[in-house]
LUMKE-501130 format. One record per atom (N, C-alpha, C): x, y, z; residue in one letter. Coordinates in steps of 0.02 Angstrom, whole numbers, padded with zeros to 5 digits, always signed. Layout:
<pts>
XYZA ...
</pts>
This chain:
<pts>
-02761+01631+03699X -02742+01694+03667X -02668+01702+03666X -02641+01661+03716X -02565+01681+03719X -02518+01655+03685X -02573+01576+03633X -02532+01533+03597X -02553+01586+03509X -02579+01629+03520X -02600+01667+03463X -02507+01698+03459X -02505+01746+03497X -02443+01777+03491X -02387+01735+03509X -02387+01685+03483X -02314+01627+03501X -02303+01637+03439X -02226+01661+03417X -02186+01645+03352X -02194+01546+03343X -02227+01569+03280X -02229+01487+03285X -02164+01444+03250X -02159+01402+03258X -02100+01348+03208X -02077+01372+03141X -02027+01373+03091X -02022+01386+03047X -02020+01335+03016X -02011+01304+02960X -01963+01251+02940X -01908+01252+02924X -01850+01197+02940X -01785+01232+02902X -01767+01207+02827X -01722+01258+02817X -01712+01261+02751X -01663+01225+02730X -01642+01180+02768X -01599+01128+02759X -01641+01055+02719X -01675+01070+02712X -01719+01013+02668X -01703+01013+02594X -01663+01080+02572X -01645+01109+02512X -01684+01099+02442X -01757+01094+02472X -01797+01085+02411X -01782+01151+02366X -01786+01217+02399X -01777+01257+02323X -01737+01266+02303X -01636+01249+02332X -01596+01263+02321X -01585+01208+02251X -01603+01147+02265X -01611+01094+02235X -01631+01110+02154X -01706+01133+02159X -01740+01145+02087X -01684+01202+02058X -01663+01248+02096X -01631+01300+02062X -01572+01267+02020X -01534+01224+02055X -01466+01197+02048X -01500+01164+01971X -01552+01102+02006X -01544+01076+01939X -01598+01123+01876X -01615+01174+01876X -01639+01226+01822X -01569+01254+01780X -01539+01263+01815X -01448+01278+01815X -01400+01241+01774X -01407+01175+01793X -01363+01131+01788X -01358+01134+01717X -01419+01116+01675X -01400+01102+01608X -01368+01167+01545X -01365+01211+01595X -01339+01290+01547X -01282+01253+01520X -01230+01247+01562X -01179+01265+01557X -01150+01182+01524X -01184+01137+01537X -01175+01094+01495X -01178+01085+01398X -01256+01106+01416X -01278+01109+01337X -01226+01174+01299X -01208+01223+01344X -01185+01274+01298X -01108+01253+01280X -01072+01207+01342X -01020+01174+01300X -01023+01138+01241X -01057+01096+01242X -01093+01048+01202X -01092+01078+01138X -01130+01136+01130X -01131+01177+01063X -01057+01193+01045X -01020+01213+01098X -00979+01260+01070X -00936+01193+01054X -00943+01116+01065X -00877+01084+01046X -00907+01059+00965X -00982+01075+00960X -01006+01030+00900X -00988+01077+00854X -00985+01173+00850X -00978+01180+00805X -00895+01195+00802X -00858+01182+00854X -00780+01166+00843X -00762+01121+00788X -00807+01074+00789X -00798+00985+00772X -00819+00997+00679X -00844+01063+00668X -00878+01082+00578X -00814+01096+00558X -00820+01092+00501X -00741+01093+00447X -00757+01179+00431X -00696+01234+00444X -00715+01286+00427X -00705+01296+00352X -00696+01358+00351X -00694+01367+00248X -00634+01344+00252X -00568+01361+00276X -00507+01354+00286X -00492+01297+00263X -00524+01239+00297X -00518+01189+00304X -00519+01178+00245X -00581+01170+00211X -00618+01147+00155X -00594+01165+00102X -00556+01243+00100X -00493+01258+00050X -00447+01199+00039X -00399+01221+00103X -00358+01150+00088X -00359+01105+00045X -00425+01060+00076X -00426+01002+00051X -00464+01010-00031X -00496+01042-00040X -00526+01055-00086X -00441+01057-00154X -00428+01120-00142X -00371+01141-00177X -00323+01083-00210X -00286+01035-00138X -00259+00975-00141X -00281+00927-00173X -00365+00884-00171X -00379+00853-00196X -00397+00879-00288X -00409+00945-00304X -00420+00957-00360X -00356+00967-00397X -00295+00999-00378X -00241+00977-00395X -00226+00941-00424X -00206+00898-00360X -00170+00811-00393X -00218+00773-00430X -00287+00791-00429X -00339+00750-00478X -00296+00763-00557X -00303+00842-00548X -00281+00877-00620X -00209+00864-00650X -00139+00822-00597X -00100+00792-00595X -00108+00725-00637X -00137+00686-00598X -00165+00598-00606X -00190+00619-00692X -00229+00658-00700X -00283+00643-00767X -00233+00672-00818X -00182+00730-00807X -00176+00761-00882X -00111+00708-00888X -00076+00723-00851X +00003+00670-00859X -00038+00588-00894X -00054+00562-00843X -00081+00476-00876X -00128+00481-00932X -00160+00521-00938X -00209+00503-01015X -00164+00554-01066X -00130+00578-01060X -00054+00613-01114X -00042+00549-01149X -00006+00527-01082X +00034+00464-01088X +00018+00414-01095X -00087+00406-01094X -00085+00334-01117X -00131+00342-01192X -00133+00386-01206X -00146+00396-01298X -00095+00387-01321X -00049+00416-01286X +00021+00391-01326X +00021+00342-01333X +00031+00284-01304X +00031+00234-01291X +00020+00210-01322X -00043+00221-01334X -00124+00165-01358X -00081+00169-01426X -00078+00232-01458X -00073+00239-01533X -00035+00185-01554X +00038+00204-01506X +00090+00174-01525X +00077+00079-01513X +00077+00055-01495X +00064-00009-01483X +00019-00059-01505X -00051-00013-01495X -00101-00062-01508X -00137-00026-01582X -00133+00045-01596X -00177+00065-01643X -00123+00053-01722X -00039+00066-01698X -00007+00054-01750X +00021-00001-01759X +00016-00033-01694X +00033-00128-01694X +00125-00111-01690X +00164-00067-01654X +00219-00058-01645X +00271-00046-01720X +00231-00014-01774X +00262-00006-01842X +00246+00098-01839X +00330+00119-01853X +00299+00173-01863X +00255+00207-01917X +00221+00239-01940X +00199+00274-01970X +00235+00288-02047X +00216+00281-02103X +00272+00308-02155X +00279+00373-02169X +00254+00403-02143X +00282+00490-02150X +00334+00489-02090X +00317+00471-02050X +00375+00461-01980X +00445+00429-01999X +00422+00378-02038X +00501+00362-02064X +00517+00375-02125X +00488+00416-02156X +00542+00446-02227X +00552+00529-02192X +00507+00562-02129X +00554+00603-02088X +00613+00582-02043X +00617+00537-02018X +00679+00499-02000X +00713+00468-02033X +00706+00436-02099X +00773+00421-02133X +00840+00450-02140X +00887+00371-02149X +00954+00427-02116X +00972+00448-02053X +00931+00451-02015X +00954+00472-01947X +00984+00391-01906X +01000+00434-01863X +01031+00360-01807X +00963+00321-01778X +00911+00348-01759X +00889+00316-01739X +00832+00276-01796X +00836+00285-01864X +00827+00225-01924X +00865+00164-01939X +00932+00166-01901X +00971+00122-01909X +00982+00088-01832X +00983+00099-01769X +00992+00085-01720X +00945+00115-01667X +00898+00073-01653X +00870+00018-01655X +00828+00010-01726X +00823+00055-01759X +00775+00065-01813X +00689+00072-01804X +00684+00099-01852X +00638+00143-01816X +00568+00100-01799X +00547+00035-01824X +00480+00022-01811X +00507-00020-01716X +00561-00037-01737X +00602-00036-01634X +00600+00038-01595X +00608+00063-01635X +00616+00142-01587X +00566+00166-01576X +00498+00156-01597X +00433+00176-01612X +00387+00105-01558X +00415+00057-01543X +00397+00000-01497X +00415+00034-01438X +00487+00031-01412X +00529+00047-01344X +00483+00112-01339X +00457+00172-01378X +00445+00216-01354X +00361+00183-01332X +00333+00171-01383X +00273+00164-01345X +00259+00135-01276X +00313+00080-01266X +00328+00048-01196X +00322+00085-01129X +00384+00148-01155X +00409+00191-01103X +00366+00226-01109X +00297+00263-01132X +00269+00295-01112X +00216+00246-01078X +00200+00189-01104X +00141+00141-01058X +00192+00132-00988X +00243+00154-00979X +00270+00117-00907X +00260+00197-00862X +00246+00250-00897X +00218+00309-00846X +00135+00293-00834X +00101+00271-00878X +00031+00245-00849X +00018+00207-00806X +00065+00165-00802X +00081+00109-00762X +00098+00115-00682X +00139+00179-00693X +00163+00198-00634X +00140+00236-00595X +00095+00289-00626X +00040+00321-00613X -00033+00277-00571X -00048+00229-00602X -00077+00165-00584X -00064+00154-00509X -00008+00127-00518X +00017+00105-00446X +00017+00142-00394X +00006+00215-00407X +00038+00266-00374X -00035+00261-00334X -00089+00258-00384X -00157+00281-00358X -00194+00226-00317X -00151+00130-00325X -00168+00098-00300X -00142+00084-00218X -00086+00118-00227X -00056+00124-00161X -00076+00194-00109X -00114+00217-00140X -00150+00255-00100X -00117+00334-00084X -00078+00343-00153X +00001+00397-00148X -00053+00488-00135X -00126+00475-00183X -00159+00521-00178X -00181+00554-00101X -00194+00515-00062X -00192+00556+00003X -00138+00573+00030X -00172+00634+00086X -00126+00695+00089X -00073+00662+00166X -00096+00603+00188X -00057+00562+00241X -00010+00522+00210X +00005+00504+00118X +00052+00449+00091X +00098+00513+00068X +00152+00489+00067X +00225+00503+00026X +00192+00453-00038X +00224+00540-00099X +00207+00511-00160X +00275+00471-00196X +00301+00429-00175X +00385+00406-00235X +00365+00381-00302X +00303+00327-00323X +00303+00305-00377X +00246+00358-00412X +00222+00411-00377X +00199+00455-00410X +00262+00512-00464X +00313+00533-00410X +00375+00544-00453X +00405+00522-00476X +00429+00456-00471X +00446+00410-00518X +00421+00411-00593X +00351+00392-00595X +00325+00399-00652X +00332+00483-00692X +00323+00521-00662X +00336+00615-00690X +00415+00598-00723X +00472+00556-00670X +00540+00574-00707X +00539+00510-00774X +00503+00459-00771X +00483+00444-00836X +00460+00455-00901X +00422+00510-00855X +00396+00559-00932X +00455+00597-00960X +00503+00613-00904X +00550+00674-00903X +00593+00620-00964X +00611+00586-00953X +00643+00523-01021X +00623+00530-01049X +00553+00514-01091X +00532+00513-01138X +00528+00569-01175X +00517+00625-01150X +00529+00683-01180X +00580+00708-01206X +00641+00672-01176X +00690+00676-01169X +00730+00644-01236X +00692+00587-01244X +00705+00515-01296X +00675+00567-01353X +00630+00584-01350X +00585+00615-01422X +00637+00663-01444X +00635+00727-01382X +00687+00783-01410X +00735+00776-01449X +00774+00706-01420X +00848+00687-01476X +00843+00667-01529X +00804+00641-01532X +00766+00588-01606X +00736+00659-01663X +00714+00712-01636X +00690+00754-01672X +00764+00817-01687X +00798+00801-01631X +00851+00880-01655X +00891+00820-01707X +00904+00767-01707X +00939+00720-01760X +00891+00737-01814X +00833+00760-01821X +00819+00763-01921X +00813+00830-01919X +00836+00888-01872X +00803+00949-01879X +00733+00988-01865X +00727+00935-01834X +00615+00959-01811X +00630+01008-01751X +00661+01066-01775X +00648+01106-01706X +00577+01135-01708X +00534+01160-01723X +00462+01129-01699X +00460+01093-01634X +00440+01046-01656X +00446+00980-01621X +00481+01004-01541X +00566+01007-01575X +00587+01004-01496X +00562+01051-01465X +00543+01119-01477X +00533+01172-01419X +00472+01138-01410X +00421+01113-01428X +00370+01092-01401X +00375+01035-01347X +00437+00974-01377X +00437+00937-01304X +00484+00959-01264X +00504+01018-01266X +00554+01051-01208X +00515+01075-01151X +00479+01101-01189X +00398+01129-01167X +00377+01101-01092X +00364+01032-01142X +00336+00977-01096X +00358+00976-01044X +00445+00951-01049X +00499+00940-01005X +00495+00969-00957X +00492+01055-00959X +00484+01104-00911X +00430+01105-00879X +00359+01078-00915X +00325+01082-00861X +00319+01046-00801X +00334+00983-00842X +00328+00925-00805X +00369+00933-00739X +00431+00984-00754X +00462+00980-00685X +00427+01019-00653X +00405+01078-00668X +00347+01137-00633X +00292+01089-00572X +00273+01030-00602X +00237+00969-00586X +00263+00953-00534X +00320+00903-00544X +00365+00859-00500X +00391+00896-00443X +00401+00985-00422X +00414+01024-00386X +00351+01034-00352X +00291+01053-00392X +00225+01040-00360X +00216+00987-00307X +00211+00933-00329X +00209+00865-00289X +00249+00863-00225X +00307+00890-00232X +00345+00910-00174X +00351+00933-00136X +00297+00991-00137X +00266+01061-00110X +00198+01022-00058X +00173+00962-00090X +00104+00969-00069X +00104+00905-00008X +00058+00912+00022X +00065+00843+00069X +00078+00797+00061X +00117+00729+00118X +00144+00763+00177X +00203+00782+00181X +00247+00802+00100X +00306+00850+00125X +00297+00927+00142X +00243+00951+00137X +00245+01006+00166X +00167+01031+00190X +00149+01069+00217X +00098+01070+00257X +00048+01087+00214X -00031+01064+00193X -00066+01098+00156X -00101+01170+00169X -00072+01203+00221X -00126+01258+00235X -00090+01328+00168X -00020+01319+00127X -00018+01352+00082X -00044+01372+00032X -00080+01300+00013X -00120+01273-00039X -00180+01331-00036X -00213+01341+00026X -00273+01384+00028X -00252+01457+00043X -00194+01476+00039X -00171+01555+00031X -00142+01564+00097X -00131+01518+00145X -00112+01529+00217X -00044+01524+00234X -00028+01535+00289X +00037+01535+00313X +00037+01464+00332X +00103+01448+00330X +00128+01357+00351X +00114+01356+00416X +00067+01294+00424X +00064+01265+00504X +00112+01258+00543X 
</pts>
């Protein structure tokens, strides 16, 4: 009877079985909830996707209107007219300087040239990889101040017979093209793209 009322043994709790299950019931909170929070760190926000969006549609709209301008030109001149100008082109240029020096089915060659050497350059620009926002674009501007010549070449050739028409239209050009070439300058990596999407500079 007297082993009835004996406090008997406990076990100790140093065996840490429940501290154990708790810990590891525990453990994975605070893991997995990092986990989330770095995966959706790691998603491109809208921000982001502006940017790049903006940039790449841009300079696409860069690459396509400048080089296919400039390579119809081209085409006409070279291969569709075989480097002979046109005869309305040269009884509007007769008399002028440039019917006599280089004359005009030469002046109507060199030009078609100089506009195939902005396609060209454009070309290169895209093979060297000038379109991403990690390259410095040079033979991308290069080719724009080529155009800036040629426009340049036309304008004189036209204020020599009087085609003002004509010139305010390739003045036109001229101006935009620099609007362009200032663009390009603006955009990565000379200057940071987060403008591009309405933001303040990084």
């Amino acid at each position: 009877m007297a082993s009835i009322g004996t406090p008997q043994p406990t076990l100790p709790v140093s065996n840490g079985i429940a501290p154990a299950k708790s810990a590891a019931s525990g453990a994975g909170t605070p893991a997995t909830a990092s986990h989330r929070s770095a995966a959706a760190a790691s998603r491109p926000t809208v921000a982001v996707v502006a940017k790049f969006a903006t940039y790449a549609t841009a300079l696409t709209g860069i690459y396509l209107s400048v080089g296919f301008l400039f390579y119809y030109a081209a085409h006409e001149k070279l291969f569709v007219n075989n480097g002979t100008m046109p005869a309305a082109l040269q009884k509007l240029f007769a008399g002028s300087f440039f019917a006599s020096v280089p004359g005009d089915n030469t002046a109507w060659l060199l030009l078609g040239l100089l506009e195939a050497a902005v396609v060209v350059l454009l070309a290169v620009s895209l093979i060297r990889g000038e379109f991403l926002p990690s390259r410095r674009k040079p033979i991308l501007l290069a080719g724009l101040g080529v155009s800036l010549l040629a426009f340049g070449v036309m304008g004189l050739a036209n204020d020599m017979v009087g085609n003002d028409a004509t010139v305010i239209e390739l003045f036109t050009y001229f101006g935009v093209t620099v609007v362009v070439m200032f663009l390009v300058r603006q955009m990565s990596p000379y200057r940071p793209m987060s403008w591009l999407a309405g933001e303040a500079d990084e």
